[in-house]
C-alpha positions in Angstrom: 356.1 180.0 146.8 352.8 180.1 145.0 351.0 180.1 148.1 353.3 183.2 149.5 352.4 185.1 145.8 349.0 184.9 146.1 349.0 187.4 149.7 350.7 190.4 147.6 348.4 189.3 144.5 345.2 190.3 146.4 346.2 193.6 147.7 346.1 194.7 144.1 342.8 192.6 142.8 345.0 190.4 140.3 343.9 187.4 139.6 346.0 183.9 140.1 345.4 180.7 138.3 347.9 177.6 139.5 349.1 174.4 137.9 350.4 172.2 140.0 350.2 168.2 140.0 349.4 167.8 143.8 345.4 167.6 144.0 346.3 169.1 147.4 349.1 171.8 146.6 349.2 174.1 149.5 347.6 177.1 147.3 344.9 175.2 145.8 341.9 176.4 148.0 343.0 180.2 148.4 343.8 180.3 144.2 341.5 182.3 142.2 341.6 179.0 139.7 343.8 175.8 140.0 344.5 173.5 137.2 345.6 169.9 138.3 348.7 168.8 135.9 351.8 168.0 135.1 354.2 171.6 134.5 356.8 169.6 132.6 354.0 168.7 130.3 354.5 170.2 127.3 350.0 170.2 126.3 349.6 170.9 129.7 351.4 173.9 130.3 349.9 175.5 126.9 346.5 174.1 127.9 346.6 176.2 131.1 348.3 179.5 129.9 347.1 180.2 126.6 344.1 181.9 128.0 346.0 184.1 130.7 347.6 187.3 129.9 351.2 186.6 132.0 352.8 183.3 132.8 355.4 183.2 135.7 356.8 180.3 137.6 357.8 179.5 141.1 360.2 176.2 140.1 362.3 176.3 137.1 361.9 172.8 136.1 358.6 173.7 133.5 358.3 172.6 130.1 360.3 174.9 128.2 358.8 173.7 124.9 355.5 174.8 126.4 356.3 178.3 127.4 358.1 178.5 123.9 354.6 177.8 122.0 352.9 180.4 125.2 355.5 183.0 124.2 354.5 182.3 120.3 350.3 182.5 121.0 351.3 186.2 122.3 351.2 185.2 126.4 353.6 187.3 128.3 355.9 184.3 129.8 358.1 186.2 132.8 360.8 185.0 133.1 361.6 184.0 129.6 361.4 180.9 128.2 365.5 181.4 126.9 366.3 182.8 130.8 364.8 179.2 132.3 366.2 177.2 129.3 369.5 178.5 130.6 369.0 178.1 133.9 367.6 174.8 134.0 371.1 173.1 132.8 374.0 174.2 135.1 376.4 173.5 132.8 374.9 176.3 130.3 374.3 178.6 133.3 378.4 178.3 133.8 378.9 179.0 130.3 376.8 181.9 130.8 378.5 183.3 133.0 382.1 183.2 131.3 380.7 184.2 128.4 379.4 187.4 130.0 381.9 188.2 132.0 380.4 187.0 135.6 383.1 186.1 138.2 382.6 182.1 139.0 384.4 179.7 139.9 386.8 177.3 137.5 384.5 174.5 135.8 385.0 171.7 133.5 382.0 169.8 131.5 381.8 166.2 131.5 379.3 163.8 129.8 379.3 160.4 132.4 381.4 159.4 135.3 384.4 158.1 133.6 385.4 161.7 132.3 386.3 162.3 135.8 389.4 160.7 135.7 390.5 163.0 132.8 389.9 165.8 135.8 392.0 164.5 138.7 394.3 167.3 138.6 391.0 169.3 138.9 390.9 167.6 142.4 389.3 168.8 145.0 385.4 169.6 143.2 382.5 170.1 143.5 380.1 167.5 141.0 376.7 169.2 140.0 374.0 167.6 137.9 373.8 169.9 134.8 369.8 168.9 134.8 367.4 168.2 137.3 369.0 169.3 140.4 367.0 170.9 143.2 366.9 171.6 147.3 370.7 170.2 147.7 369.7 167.3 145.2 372.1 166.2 142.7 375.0 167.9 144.3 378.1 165.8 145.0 381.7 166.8 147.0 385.0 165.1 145.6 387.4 165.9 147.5 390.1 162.9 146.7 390.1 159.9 143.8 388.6 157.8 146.4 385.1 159.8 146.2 385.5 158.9 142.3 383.2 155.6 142.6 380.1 157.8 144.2 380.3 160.1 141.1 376.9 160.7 139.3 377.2 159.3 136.3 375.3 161.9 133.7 376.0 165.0 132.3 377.5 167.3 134.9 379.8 170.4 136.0 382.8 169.8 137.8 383.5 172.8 139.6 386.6 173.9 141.4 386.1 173.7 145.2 386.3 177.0 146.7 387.4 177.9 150.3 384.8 180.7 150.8 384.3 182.9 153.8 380.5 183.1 153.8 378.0 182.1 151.0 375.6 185.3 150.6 372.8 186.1 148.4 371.1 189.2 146.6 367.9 189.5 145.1 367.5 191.6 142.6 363.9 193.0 140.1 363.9 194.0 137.0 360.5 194.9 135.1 359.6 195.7 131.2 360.9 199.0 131.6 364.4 197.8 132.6 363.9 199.7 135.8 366.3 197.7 138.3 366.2 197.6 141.8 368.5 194.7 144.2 367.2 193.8 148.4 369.7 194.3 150.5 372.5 191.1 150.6 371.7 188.2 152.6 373.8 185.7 154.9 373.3 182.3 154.3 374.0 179.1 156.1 373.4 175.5 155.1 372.1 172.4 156.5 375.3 170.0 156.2 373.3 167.1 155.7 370.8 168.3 153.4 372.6 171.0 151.5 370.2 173.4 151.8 369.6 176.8 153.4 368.7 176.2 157.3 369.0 180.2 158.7 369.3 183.3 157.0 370.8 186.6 158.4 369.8 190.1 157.4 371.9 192.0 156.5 374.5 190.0 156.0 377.6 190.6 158.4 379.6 191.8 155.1 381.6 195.3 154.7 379.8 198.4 152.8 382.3 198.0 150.0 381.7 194.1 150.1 377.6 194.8 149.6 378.1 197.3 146.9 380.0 195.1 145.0 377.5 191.9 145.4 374.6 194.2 144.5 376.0 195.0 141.2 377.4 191.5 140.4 373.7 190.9 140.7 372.7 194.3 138.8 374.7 192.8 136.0 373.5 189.3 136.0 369.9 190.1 135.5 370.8 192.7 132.7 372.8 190.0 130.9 370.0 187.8 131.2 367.7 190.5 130.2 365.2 188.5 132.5 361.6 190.3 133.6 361.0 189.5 137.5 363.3 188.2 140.8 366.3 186.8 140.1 368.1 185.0 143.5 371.9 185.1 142.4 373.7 182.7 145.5 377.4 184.1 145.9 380.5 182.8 147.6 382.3 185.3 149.5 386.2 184.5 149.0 388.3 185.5 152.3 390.6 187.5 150.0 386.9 189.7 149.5 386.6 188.4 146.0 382.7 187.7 145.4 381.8 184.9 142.7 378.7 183.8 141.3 377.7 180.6 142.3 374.1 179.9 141.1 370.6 181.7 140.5 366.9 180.9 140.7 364.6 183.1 138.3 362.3 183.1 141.3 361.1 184.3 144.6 363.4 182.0 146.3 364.3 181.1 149.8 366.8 183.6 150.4 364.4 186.1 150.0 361.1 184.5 152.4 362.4 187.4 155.7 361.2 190.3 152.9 357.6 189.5 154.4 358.8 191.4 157.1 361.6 192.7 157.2 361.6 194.9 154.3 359.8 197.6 152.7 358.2 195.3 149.7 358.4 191.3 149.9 360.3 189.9 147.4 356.5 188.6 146.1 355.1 192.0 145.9 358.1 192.6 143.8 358.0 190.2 141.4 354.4 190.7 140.8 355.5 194.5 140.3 358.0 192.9 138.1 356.1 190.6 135.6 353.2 193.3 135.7 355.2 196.4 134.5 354.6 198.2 137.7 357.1 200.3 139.5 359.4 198.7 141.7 358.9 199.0 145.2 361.8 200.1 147.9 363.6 197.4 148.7 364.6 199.1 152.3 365.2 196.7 155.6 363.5 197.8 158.3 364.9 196.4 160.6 367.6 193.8 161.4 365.9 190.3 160.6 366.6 186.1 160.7 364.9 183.3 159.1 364.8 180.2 160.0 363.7 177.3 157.5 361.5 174.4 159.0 362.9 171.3 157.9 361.3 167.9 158.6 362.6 166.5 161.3 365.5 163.2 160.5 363.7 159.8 160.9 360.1 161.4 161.0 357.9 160.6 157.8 354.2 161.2 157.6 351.4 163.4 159.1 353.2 166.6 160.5 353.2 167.4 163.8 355.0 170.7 165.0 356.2 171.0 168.3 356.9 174.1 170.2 355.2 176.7 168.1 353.1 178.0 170.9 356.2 179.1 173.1 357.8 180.4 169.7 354.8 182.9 168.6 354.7 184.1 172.4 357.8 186.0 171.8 357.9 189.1 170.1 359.5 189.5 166.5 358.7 186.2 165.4 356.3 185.2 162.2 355.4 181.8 161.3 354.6 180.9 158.1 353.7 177.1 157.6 353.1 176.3 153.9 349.9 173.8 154.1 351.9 170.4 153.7 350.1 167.6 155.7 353.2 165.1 155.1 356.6 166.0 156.3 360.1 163.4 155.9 363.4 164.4 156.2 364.6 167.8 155.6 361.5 168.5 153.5 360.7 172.5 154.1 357.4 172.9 156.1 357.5 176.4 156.5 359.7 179.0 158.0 360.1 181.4 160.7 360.9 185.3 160.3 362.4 186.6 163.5 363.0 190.6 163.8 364.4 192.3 166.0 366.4 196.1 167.1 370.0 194.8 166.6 371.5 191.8 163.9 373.2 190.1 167.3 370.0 189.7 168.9 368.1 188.3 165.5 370.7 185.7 165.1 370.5 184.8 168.8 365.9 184.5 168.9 366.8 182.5 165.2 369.1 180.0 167.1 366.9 179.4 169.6 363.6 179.0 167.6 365.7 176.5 165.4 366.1 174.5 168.5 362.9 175.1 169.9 360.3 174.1 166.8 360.5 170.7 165.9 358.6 168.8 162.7 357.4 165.5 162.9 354.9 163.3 162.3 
């Protein structure tokens, strides 16, 4: 995500500085400056910040302590230290949400693994780590009492299992000025093994009515937050046509990598409009669009080695973006693929194909 930022970053001569504690972090050697460290450091975060005029983050999981003291020396820290403090526990995000008024899904809190069986009426849910939780990590179905004994036991949400039509996703900009502005909504569809987005459809095969109402469940969710930048809100699409919130990144997130191309402004550009105070750009698709995430291959750990992306960038539509990660295993994202194309059919049809045709292995 760093990497992607730094593209938009140059077209308007602003200066990026990275921390990042990989010595060989795929943006180290196109930054402007690069700090090795640890981001959950609480020294180290300060130590890197205090002498820059805006902070902003591409994983939530920073030392909030550190932004708080950032935030208190008079650096502008987008999004908020409060917005990711939320955020980074989903059982406060949840709470969030009811609190505000944001449709989601039933939920109970639990502290360990044996306050499950105070929830078996609850039964069927799904388990989420309230902290720590990333890429499909830390996510857990139970669907009868027999998945009880593979519980995670630590703090957690147990939320209601929902029989949803299609998950979709909106991103949606808001700058100092409280100027807003959403991307058009997203289709989204997950790896079953990993649990994480493998292809991404835009726009997303979803009635006018249906996208009007997702863009403003979004419109509200970064006003409650008052947050300053992208927000990625994931949404579950109930057959009945009721939308709920299911999660959010206060990011550029995956659901948003197609913008490259596809739209007007990138979901980068935006953000950096966003954290900057600039206007926010138009958020128009051009044209109907795919994604497709490149996921290490199973049973392949080491050295990447792509096959097949000769054949893909013959064909016409179709952008590669590999993010500079010399050691791919398992389902780890190496990059990913924007197809375009005149109609959404014929996107979806080049995005199945290129998922079948580049492989990632080592």
């Amino acid at each position: 995500m760093g990497r992607m930022l730094i593209t938009p970053a140059i077209d308007l001569d602003i200066k990026l500085s990275i921390l990042d504690p990989d010595a060989e972090a795929p943006c180290r050697h196109i930054a402007h400056h690069f700090m090795l460290g640890d981001f959950h450091d609480e020294e180290t975060v300060v130590k890197f910040g205090e002498s820059l005029d805006v902070v902003t983050v591409e994983i939530e999981h920073v030392s909030i302590a550190g932004l708080k003291q950032l935030e208190a020396k008079g650096v502008k820290v987008f999004p908020q230290s409060s917005v990711l403090e939320t955020v980074q526990d989903k059982g406060l995000q949840k709470l969030f949400y009811q609190k505000h008024s944001l449709p989601t899904a039933p939920f109970h809190l639990v502290k360990n693994a044996a306050e499950l069986h105070d929830h078996k009426a609850f039964l069927p849910f799904v388990q989420k780590l309230r902290k720590g939780g990333y890429d499909g990590r830390g996510v857990q179905v139970i669907k009868t009492e027999t998945d009880l004994p593979k519980a995670f036991d630590a703090p957690s949400v147990l939320e209601s299992f929902v029989d949803f039509e299609k998950e979709i996703a909106v991103i949606v900009a808001r700058n100092e000025q409280g100027e807003i502005k959403t991307f058009p909504a997203v289709e989204l569809n997950f790896n079953p093994d990993a649990n994480l987005v493998e292809l991404l459809f835009a726009p997303a095969d979803i009635f006018p009515e249906t996208e009007k109402k997702a863009a403003e469940i979004a419109k509200q969710t970064i006003e409650a937050f008052g947050l300053v930048g992208i927000l990625a809100v994931e949404l579950f699409l109930l057959k009945n046509g009721e939308i709920l919130v299911n999660e959010v990144a206060p990011r550029p997130h995956n659901s948003g990598h197609h913008s490259i191309e596809a739209n007007v402004t990138s979901q980068y550009a935006q953000h950096l409009r966003a954290i900057l105070g600039f206007p926010l750009g138009d958020t128009t698709l051009r044209q109907p669009a795919a994604m497709v995430n490149l996921l290490g291959a199973p049973g392949f750990t080491g050295p990447v080695q792509y096959e097949g992306l000769e054949e893909a960038m013959a064909i016409p539509g179709v952008y590669v973006h590999l993010y500079g990660k010399a050691l791919t295993k398992p389902f780890r994202k190496m990059g990913h693929v924007t197809i375009t194309a005149s109609t959404a059919a014929e996107a979806r049809e080049k995005a199945m194909f290129i998922k079948n045709l580049i492989q990632v292995k080592s």
